[in-house]
Each structure stands twice: as C-alpha cells, then as structure tokens.
CHARMM-style PDB file with segment names, atoms N, HN, CA, C and O in Angstrom:
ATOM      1  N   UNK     1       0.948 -47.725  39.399  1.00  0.00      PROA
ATOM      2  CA  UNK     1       1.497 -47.269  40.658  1.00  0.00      PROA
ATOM      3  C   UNK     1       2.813 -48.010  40.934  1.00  0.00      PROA
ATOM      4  O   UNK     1       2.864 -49.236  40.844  1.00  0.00      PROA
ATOM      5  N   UNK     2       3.929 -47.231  41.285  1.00  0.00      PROA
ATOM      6  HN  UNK     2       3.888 -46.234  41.358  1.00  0.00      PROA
ATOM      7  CA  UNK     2       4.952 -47.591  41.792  1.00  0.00      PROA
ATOM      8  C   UNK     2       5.122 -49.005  42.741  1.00  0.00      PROA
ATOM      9  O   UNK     2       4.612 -48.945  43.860  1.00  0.00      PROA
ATOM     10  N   UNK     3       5.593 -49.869  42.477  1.00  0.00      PROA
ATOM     11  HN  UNK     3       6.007 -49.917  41.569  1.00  0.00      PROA
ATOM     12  CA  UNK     3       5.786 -51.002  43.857  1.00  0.00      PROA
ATOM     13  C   UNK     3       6.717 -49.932  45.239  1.00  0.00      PROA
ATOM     14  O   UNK     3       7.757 -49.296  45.063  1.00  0.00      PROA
ATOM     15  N   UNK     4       6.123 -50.018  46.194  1.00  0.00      PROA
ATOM     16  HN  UNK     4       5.279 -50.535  46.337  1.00  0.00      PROA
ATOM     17  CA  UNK     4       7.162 -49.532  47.453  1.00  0.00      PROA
ATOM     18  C   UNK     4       8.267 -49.705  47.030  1.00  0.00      PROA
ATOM     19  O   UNK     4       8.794 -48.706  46.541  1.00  0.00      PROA
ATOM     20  N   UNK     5       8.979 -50.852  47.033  1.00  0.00      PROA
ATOM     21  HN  UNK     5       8.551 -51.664  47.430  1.00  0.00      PROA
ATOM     22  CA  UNK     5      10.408 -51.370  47.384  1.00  0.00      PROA
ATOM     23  C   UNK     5      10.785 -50.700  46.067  1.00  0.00      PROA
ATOM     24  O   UNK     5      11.853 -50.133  46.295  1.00  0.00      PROA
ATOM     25  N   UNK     6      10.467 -50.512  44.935  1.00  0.00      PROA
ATOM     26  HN  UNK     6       9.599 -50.973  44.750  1.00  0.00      PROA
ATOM     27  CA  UNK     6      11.595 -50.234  43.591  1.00  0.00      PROA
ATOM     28  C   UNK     6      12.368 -49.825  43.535  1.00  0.00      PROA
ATOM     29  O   UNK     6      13.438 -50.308  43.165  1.00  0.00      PROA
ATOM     30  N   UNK     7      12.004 -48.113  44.093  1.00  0.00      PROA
ATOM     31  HN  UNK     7      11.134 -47.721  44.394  1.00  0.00      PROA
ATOM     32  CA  UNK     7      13.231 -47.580  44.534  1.00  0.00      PROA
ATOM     33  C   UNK     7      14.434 -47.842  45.272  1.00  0.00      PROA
ATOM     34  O   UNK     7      15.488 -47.469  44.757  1.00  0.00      PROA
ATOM     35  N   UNK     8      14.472 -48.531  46.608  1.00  0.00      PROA
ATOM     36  HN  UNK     8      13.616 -48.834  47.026  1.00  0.00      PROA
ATOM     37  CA  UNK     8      15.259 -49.369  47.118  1.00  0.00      PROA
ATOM     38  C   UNK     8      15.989 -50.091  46.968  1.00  0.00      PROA
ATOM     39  O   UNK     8      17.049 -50.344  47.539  1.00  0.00      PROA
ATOM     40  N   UNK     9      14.950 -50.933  45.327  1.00  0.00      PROA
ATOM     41  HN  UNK     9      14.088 -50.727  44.862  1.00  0.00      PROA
ATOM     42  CA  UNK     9      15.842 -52.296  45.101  1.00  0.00      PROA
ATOM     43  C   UNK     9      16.729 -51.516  44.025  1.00  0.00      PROA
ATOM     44  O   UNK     9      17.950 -51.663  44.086  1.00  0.00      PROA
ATOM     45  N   UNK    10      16.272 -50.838  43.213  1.00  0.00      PROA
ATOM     46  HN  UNK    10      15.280 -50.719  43.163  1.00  0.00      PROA
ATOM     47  CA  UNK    10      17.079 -50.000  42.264  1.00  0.00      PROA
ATOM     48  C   UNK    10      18.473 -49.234  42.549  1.00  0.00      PROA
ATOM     49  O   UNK    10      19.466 -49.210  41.822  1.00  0.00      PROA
ATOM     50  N   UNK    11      18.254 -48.540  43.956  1.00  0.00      PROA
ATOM     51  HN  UNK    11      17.447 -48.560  44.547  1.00  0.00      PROA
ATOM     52  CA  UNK    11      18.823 -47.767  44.689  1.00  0.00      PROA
ATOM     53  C   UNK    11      20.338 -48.566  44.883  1.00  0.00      PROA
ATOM     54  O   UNK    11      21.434 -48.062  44.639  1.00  0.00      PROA
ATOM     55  N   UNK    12      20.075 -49.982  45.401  1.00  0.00      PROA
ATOM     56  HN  UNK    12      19.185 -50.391  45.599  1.00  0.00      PROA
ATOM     57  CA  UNK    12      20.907 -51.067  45.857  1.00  0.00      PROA
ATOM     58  C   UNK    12      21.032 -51.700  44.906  1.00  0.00      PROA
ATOM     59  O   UNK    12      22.141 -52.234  44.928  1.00  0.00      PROA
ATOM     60  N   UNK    13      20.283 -52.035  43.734  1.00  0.00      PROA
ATOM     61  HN  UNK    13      19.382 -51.602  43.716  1.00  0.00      PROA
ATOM     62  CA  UNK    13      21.388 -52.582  42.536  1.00  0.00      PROA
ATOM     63  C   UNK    13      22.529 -51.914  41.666  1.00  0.00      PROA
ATOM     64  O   UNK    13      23.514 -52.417  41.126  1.00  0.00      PROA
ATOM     65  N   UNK    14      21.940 -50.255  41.723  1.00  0.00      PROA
ATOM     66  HN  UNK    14      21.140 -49.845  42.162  1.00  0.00      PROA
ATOM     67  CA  UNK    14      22.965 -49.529  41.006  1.00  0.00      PROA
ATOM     68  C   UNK    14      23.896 -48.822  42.343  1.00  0.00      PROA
ATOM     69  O   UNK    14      24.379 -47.742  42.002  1.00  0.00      PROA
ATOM     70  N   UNK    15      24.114 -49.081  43.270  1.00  0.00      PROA
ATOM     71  HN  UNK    15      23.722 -49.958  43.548  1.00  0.00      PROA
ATOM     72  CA  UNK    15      25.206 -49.754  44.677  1.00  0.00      PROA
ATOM     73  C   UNK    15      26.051 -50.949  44.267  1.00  0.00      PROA
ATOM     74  O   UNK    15      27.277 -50.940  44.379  1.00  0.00      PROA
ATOM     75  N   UNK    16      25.596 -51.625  43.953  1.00  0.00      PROA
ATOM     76  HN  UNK    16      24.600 -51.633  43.863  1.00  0.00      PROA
ATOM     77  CA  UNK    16      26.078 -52.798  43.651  1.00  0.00      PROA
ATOM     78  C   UNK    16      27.430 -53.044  42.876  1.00  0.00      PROA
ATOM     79  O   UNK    16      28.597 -53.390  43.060  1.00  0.00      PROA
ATOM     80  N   UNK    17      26.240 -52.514  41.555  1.00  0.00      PROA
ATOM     81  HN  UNK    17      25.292 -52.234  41.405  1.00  0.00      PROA
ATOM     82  CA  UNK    17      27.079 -52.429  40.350  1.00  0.00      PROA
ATOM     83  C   UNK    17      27.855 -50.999  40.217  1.00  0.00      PROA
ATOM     84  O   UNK    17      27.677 -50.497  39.107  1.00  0.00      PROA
ATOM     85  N   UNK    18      28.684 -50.219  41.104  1.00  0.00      PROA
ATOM     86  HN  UNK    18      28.829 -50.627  42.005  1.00  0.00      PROA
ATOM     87  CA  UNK    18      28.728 -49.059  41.220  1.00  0.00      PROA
ATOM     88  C   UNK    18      28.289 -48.762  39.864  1.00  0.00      PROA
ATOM     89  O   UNK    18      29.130 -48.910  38.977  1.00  0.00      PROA
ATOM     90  N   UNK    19      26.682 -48.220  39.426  1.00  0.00      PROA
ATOM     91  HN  UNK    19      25.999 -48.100  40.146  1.00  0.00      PROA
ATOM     92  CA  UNK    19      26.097 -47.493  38.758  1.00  0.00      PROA
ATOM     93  C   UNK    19      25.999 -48.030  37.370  1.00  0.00      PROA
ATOM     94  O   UNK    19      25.261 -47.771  36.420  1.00  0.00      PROA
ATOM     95  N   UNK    20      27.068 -48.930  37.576  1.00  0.00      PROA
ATOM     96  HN  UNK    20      27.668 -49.141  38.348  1.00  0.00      PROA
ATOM     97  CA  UNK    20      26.415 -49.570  35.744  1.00  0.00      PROA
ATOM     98  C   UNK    20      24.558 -49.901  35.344  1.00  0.00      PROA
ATOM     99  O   UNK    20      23.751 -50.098  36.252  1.00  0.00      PROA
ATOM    100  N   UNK    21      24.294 -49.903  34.361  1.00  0.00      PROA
ATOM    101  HN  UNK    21      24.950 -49.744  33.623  1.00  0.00      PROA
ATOM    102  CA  UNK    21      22.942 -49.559  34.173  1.00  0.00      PROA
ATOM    103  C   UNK    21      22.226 -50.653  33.100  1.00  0.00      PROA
ATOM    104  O   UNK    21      21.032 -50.841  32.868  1.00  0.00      PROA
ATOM    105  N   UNK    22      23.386 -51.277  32.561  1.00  0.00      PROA
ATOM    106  HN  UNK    22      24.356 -51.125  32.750  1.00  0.00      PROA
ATOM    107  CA  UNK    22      23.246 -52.849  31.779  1.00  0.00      PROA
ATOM    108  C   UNK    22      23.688 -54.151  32.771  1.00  0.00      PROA
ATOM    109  O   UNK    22      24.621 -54.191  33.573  1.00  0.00      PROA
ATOM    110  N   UNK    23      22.730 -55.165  32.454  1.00  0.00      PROA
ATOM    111  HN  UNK    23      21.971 -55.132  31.803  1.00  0.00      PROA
ATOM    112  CA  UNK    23      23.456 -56.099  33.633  1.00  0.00      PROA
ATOM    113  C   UNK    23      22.906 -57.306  32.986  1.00  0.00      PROA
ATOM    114  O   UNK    23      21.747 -57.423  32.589  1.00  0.00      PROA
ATOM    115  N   UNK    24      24.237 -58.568  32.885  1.00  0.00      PROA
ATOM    116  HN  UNK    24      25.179 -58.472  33.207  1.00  0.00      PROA
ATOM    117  CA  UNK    24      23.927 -59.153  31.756  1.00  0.00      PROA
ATOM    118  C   UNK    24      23.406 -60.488  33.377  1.00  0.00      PROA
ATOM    119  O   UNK    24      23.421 -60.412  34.606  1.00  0.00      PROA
ATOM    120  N   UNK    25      22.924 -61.803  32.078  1.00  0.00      PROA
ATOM    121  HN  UNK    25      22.911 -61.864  31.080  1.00  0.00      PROA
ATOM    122  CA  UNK    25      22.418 -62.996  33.237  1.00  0.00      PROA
ATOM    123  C   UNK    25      23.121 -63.298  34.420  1.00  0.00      PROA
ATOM    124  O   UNK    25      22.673 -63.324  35.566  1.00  0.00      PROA
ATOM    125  N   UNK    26      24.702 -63.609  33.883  1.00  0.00      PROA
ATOM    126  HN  UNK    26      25.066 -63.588  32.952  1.00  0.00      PROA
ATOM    127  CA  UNK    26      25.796 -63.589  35.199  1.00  0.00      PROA
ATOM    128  C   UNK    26      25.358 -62.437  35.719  1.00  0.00      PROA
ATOM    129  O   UNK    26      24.434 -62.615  36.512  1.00  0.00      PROA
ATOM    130  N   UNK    27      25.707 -61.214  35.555  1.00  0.00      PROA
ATOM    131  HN  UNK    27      26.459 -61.069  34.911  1.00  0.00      PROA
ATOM    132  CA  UNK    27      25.738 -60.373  37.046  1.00  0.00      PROA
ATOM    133  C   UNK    27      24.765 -60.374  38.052  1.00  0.00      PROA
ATOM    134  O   UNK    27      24.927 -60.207  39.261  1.00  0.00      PROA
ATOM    135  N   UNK    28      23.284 -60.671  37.146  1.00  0.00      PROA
ATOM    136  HN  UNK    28      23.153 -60.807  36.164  1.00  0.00      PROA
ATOM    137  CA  UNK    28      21.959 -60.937  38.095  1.00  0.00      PROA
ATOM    138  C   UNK    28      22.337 -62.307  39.137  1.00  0.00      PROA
ATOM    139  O   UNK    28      22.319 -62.169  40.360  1.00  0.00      PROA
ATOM    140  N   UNK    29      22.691 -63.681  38.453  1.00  0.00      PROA
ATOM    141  HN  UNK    29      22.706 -63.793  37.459  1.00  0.00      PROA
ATOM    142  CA  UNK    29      23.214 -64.367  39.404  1.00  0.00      PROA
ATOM    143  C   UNK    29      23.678 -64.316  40.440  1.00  0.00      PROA
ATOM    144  O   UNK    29      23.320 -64.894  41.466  1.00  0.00      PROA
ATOM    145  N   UNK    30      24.882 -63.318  40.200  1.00  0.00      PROA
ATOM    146  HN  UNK    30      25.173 -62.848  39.367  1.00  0.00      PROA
ATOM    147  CA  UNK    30      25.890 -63.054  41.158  1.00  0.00      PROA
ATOM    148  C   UNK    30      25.363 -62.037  42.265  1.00  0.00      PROA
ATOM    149  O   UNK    30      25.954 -61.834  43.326  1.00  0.00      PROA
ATOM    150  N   UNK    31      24.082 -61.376  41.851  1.00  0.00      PROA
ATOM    151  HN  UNK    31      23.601 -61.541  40.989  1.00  0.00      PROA
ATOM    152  CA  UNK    31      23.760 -60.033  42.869  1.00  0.00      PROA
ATOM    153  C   UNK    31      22.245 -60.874  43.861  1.00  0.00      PROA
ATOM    154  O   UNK    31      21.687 -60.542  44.906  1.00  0.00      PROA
ATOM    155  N   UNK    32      22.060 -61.842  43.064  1.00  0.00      PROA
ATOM    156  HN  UNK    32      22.513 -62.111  42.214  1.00  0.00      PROA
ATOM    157  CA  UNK    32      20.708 -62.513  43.834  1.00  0.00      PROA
ATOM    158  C   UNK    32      20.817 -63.823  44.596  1.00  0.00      PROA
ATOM    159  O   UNK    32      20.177 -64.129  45.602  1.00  0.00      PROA
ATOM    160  N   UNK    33      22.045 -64.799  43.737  1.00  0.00      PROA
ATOM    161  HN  UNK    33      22.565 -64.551  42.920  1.00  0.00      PROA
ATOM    162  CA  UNK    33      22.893 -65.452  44.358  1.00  0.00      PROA
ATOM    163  C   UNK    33      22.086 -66.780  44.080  1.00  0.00      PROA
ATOM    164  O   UNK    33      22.043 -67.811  44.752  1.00  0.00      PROA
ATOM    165  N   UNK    34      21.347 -66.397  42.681  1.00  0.00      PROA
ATOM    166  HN  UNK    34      21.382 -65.560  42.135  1.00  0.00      PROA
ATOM    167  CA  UNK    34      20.091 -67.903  42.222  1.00  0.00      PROA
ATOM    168  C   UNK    34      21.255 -68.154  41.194  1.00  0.00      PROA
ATOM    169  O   UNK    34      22.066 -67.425  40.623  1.00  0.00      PROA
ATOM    170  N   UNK    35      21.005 -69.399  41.207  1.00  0.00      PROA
ATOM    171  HN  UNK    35      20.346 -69.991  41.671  1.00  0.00      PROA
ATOM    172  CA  UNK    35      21.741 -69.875  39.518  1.00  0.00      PROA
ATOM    173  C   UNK    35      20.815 -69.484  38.531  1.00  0.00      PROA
ATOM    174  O   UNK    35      19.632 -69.145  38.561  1.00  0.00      PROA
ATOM    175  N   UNK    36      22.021 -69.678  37.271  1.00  0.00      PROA
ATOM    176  HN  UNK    36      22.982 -69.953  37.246  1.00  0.00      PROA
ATOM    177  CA  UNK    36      21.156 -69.313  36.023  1.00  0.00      PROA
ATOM    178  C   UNK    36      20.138 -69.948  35.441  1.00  0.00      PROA
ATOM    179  O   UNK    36      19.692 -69.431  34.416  1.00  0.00      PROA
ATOM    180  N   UNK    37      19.696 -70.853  35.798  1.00  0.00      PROA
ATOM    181  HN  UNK    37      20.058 -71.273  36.630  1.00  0.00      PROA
ATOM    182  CA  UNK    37      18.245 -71.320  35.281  1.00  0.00      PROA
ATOM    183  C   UNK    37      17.128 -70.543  36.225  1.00  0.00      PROA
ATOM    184  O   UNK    37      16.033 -70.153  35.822  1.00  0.00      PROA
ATOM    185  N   UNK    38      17.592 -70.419  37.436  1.00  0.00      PROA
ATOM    186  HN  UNK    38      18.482 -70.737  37.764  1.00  0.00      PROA
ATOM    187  CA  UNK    38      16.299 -69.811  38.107  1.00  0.00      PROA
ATOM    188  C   UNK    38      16.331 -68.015  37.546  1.00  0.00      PROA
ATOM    189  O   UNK    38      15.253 -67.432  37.428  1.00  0.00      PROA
ATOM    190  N   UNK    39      17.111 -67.582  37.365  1.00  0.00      PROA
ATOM    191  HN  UNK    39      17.987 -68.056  37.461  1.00  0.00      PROA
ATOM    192  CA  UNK    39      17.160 -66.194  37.084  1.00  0.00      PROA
ATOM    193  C   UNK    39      16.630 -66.425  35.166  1.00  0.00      PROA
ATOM    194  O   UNK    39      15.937 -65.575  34.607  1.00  0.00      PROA
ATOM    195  N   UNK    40      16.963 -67.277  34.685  1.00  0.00      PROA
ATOM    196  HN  UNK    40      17.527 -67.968  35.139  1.00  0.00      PROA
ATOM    197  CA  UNK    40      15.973 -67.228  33.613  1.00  0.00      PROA
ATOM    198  C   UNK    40      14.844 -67.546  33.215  1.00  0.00      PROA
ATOM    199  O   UNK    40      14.160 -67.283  32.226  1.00  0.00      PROA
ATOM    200  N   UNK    41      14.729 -68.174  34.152  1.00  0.00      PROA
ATOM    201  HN  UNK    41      15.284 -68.388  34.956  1.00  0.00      PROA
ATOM    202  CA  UNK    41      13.170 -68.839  34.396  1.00  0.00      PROA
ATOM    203  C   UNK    41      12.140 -67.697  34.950  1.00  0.00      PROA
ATOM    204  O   UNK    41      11.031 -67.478  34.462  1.00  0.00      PROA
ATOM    205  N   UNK    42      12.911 -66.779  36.438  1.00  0.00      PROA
ATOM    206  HN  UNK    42      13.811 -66.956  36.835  1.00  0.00      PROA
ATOM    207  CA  UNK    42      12.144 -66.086  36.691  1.00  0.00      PROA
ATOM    208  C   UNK    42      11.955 -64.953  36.495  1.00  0.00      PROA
ATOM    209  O   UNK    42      10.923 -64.385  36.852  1.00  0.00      PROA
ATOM    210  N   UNK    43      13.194 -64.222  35.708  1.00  0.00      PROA
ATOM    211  HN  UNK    43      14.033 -64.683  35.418  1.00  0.00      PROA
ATOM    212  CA  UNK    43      13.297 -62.816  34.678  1.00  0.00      PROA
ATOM    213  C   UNK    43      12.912 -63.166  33.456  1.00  0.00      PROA
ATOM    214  O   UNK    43      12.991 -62.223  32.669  1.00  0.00      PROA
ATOM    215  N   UNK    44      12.494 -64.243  32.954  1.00  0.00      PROA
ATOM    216  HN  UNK    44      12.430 -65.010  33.593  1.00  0.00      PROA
ATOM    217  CA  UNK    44      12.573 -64.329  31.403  1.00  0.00      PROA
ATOM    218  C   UNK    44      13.362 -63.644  30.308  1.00  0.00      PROA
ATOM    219  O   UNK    44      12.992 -62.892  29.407  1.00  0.00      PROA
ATOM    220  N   UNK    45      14.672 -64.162  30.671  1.00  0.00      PROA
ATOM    221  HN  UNK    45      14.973 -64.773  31.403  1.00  0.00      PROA
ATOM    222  CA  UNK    45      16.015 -63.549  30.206  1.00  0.00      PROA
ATOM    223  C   UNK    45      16.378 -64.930  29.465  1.00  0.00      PROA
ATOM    224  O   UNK    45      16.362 -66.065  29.943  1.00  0.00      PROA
ATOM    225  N   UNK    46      16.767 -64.447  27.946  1.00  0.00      PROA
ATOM    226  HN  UNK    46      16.780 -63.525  27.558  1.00  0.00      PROA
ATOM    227  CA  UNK    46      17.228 -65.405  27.360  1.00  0.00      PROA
ATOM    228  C   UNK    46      18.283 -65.664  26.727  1.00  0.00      PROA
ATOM    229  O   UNK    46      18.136 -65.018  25.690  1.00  0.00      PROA
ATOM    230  N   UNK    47      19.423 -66.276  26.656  1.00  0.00      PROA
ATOM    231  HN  UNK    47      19.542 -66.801  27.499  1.00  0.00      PROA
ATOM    232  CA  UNK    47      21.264 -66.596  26.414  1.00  0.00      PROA
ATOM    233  C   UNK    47      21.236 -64.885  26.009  1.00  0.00      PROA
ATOM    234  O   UNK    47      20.413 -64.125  25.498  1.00  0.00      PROA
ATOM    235  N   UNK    48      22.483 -64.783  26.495  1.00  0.00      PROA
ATOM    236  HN  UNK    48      23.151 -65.400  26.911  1.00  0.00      PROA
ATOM    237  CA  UNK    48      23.160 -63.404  26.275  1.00  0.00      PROA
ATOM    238  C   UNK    48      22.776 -62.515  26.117  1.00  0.00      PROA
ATOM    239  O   UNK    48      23.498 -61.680  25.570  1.00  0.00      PROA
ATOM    240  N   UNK    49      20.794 -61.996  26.671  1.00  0.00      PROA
ATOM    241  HN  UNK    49      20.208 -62.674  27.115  1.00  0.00      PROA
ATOM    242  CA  UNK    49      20.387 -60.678  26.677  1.00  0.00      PROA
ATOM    243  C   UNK    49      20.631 -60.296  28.237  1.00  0.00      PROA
ATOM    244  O   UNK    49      20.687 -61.029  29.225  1.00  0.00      PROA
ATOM    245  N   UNK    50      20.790 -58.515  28.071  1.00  0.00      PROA
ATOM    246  HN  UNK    50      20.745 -57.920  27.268  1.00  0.00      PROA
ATOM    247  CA  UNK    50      21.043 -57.498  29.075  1.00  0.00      PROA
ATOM    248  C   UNK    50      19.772 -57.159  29.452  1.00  0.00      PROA
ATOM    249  O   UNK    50      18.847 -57.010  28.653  1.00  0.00      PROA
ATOM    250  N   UNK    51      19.682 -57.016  30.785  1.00  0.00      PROA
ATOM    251  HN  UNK    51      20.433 -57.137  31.434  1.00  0.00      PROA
ATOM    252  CA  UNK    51      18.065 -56.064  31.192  1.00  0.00      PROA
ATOM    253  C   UNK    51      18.802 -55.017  32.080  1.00  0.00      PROA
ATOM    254  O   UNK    51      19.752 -55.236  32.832  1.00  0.00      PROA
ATOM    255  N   UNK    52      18.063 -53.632  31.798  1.00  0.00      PROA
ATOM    256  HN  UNK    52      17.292 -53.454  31.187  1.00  0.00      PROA
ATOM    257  CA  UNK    52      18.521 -52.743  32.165  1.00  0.00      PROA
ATOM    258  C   UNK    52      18.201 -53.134  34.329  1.00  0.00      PROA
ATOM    259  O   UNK    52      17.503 -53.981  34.887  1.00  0.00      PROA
ATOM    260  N   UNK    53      19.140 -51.998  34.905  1.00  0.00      PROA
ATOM    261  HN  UNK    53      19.707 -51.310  34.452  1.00  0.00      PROA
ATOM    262  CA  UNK    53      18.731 -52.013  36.805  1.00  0.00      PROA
ATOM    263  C   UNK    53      17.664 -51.779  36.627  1.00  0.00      PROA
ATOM    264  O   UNK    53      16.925 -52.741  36.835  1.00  0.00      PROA
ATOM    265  N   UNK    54      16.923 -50.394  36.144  1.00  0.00      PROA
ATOM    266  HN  UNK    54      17.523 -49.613  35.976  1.00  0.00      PROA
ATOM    267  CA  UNK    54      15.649 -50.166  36.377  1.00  0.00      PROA
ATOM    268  C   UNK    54      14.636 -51.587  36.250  1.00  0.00      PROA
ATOM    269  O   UNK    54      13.943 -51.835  37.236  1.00  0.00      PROA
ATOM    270  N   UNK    55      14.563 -52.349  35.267  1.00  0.00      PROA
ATOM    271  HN  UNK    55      15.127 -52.148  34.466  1.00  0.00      PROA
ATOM    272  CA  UNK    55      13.886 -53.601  34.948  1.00  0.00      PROA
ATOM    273  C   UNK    55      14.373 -55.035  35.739  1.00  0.00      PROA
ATOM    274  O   UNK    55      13.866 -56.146  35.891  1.00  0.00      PROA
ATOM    275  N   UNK    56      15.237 -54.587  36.022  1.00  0.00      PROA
ATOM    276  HN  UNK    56      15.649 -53.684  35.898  1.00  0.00      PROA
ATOM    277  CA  UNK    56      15.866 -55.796  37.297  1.00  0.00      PROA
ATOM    278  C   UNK    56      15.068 -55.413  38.453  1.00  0.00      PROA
ATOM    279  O   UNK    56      14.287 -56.248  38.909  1.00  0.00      PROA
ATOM    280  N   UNK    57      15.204 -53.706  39.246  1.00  0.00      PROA
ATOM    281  HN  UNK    57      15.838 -53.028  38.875  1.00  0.00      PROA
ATOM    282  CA  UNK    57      14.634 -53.748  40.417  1.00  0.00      PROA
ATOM    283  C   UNK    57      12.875 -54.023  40.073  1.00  0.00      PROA
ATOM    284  O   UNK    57      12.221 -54.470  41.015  1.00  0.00      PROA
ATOM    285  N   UNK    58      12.384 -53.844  39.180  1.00  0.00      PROA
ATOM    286  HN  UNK    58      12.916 -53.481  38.415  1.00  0.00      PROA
ATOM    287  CA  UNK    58      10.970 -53.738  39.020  1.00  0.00      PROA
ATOM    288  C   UNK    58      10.266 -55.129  38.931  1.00  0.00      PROA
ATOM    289  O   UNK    58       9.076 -55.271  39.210  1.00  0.00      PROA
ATOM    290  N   UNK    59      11.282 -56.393  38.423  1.00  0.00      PROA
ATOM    291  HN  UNK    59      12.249 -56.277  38.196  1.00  0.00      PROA
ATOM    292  CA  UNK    59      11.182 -57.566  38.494  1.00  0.00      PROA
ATOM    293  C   UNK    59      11.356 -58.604  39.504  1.00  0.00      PROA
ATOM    294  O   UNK    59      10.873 -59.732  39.605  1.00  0.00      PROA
ATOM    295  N   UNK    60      12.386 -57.756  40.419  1.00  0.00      PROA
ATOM    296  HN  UNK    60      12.778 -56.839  40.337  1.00  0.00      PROA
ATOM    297  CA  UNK    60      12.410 -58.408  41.825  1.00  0.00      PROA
ATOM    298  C   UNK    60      11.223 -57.816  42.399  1.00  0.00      PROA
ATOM    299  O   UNK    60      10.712 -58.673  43.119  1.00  0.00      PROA
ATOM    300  N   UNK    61      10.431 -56.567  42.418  1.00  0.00      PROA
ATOM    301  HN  UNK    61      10.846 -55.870  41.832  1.00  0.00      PROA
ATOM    302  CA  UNK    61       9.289 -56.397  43.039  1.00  0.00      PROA
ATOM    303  C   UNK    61       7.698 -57.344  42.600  1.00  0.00      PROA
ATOM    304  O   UNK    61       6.590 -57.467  43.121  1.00  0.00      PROA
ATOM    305  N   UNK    62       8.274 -57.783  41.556  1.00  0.00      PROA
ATOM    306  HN  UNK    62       9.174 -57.683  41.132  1.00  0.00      PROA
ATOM    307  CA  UNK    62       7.496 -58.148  41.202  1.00  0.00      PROA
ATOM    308  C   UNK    62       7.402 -59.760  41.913  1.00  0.00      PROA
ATOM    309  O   UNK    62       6.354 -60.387  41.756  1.00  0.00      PROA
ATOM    310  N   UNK    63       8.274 -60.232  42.508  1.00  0.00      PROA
ATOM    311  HN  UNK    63       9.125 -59.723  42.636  1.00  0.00      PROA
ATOM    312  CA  UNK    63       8.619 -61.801  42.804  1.00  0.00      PROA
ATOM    313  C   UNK    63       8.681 -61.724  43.976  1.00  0.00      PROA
ATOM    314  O   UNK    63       9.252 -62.652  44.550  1.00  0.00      PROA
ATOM    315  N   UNK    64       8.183 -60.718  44.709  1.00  0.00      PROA
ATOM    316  HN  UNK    64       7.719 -59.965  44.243  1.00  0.00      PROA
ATOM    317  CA  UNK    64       8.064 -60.792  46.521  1.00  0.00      PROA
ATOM    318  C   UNK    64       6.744 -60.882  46.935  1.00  0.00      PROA
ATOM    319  OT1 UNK    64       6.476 -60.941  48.135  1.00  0.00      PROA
TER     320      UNK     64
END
C-alpha cells in the first residue's frame, strides 16, 4: 500500500528539481538540508550513486 504523503513528497521533489528524475547525494542534501553523512546514513546511498525522485520520495516516507 501506498504511504499517504508519496505522492506529495514526489510531487515536490520533481518541483524542486524542475522534473529531473536522477538526483545525485549533493542534490538530496541540498533539497533536505541534512549533510552528507546523514543523507547516507539514512538513504543508504553510497559515494557517487544516483537514486531516482520516485525512491527519494518513498524514502522520506519512510523516515517520518
């Protein structure tokens, strides 16, 4: 089942990024406003991989 918010958060990350759909560790930083150890710690993102918006918004639902 869908988390409520996904859509939302999805909705407003690809807002963000007007629509880009790759988003590397910096840009998550920059859109959540955690430094990069906490955004790798809590995406399990590791040196220089991309996670798609869809998997960004589904991961912030997952951390509320």
């Amino acid at each position: 089942m869908e988390h409520p918010y996904y859509r939302d958060n999805l909705e407003d990350i690809l807002a963000y990024f007007n629509g880009k759909r790759l988003l590397t560790t910096k840009e998550i930083c920059q859109y959540t406003g955690k430094t990069y150890r906490w955004v790798v710690d809590h995406f399990g993102l590791k040196g220089g991989v991309c996670i798609s918006a869809p998997t960004l918004a589904r991961k912030l639902c997952e951390i509320i």
